[in-house]
N, C-alpha and C positions, 0 to 999 in steps of 0.2 A: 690537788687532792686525787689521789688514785682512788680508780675503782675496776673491779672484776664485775664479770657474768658470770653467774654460775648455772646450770643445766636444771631447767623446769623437771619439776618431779610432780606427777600429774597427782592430786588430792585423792585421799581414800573418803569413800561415803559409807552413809548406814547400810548403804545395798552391795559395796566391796568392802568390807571390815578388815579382808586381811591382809599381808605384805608377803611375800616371797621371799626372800633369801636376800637375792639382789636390791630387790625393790627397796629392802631396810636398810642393805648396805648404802645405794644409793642416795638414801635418806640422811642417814648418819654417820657415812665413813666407816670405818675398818673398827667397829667398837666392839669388844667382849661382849658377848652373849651375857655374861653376868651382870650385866649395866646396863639391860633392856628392859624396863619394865614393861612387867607382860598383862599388867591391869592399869588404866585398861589396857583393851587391845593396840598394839603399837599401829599408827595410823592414825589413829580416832582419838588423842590425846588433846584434852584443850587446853585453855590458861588456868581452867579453875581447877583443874587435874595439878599444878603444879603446888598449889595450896595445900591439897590433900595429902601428897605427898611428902610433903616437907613436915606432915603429923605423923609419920607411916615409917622414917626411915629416912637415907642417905639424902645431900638437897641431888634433885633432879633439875637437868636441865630439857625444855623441850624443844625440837628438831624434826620440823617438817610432822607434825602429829604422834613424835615416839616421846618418851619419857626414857631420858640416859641420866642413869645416875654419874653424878660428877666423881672422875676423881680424886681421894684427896688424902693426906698422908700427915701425920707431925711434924716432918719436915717441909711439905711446903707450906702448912701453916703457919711455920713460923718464918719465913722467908717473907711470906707476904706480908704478915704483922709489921714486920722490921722497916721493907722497904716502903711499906704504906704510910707509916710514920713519918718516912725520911721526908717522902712526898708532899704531907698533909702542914708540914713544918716548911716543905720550899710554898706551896700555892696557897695555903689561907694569908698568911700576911700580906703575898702580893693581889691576893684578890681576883685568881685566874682564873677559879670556876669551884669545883666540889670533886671528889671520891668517894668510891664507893668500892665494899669489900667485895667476896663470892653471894655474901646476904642479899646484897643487890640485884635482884633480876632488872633485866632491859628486854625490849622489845623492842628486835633491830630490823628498820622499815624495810615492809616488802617481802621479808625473806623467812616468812613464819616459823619465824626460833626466837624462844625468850634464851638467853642466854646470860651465863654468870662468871665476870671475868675475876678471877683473885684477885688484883688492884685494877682499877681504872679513874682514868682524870676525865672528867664531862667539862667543857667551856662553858661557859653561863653562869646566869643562878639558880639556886636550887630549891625554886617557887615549883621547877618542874614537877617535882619528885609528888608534889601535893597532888594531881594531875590523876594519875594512879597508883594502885597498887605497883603493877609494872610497866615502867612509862616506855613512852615508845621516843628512844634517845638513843644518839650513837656516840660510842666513849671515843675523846679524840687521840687517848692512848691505854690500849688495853692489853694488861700484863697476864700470861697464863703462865703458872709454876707450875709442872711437871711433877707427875705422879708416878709410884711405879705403876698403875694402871691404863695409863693414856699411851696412843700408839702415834706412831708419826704420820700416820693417814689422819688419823682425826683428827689431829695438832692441825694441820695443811686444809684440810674440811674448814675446819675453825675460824684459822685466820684468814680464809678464801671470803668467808661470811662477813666477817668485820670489816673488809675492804670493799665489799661490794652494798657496805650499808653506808660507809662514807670513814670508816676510822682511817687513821693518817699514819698512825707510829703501832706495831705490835712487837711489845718486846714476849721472846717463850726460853724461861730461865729454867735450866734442869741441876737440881741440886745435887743430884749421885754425880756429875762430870763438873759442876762448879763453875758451870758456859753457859753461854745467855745465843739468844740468835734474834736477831734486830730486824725485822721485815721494816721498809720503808713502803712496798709496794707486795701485791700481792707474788712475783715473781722476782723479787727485790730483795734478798737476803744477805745479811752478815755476822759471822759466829763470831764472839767476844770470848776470850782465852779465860782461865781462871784470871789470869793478872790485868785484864784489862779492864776499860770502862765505862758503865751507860750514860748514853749522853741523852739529854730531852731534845740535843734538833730545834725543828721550829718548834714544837709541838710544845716541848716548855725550856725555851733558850734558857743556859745557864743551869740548867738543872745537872749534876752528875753526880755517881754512886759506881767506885768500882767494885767488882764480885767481890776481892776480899773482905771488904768489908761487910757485904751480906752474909758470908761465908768465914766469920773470923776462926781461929785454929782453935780447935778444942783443948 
């Protein structure tokens, strides 16, 4: 199982409210300014802030005490729907654990980000979920589709987090190029052509799905 460190970012409190520039870069990667919520103040965002949010507008994810609204498009909507299906049709019959869409927050240990993956497969059962609201689980394969709003700094931010919380497999499928990129390891990457295709690895042997089929010809 790979894992990364990633760089202590020291807590904001009631008596530092604010963030710098840096300090938020630092926080959340390379994000539009349009995908910061500024209520509250970025820093000082809690879990119950992600509730309130999700009544207010776009789902947020939260990141070191900021609230980033997620990006998210019709097209990868419907990308995720499809290949989430394919999924939910290989691992309930064999009994390999549960998925969960972007609706899904997680609470990935250690690393104060509730975070929401457009598909991911969790091993176990899913007595967890009863647990909390957002339980504190790491997906052992967690799929981001690609928005035109996400940058490749924070894609990289992203999957840096999911490996250093313990995930194993991160596929990041961009539907305007019709290419997947396979991280194994947090420095561990391989880009899947249109014509090629995903394989689950250990993570779910025997699982495959090539792009064109996520991507069939209009």
């Amino acid at each position: 199982m790979a894992t990364t460190d990633l760089p202590a970012v020291p807590p904001v409190t009631a008596e530092t409210p604010g963030l710098t520039a840096e300090e938020l870069a630092a926080r959340v990667g390379p994000v539009p300014l349009n995908r910061i919520r500024m209520t509250p103040p970025p820093g000082t965002a809690t879990e119950a802030d992600i509730t309130a949010a999700e009544r207010q507008g776009p789902l947020c994810e939260l990141v070191d005490g900021v609230l980033v609204e997620k990006a998210v498009s019709a097209k990868s909507s419907k990308v995720a729907l499809l290949l989430g299906a394919l999924l939910v049709n290989f691992v309930m019959p064999r009994k390999l654990g549960f998925l969960l869409t972007s609706d899904g927050f997680v609470r990935l240990p250690g690393l104060g980000s509730w975070r929401a993956p457009d598909v991911a497969f969790y091993r176990g059962g899913d007595d967890v979920l009863d647990t909390a609201a957002y339980p504190e689980i790491v997906p052992a394969l967690a799929i981001e589709i690609l928005s035109p709003g996400n940058t490749p700094g924070e894609m990289l931010k992203k999957t840096a987090e999911y490996f250093a919380a313990g995930t194993e497999l991160v596929w990041i499928i961009d539907p305007q190029t019709r290419t997947a990129t396979v991280h194994t390891a947090p420095d561990e990457a391989t880009r899947v052509e249109p014509d090629g295709v995903l394989d689950g690895g250990d993570v779910l042997p025997g699982f495959r799905v090539t792009l064109a089929d996520l991507f069939p010809p209009n």
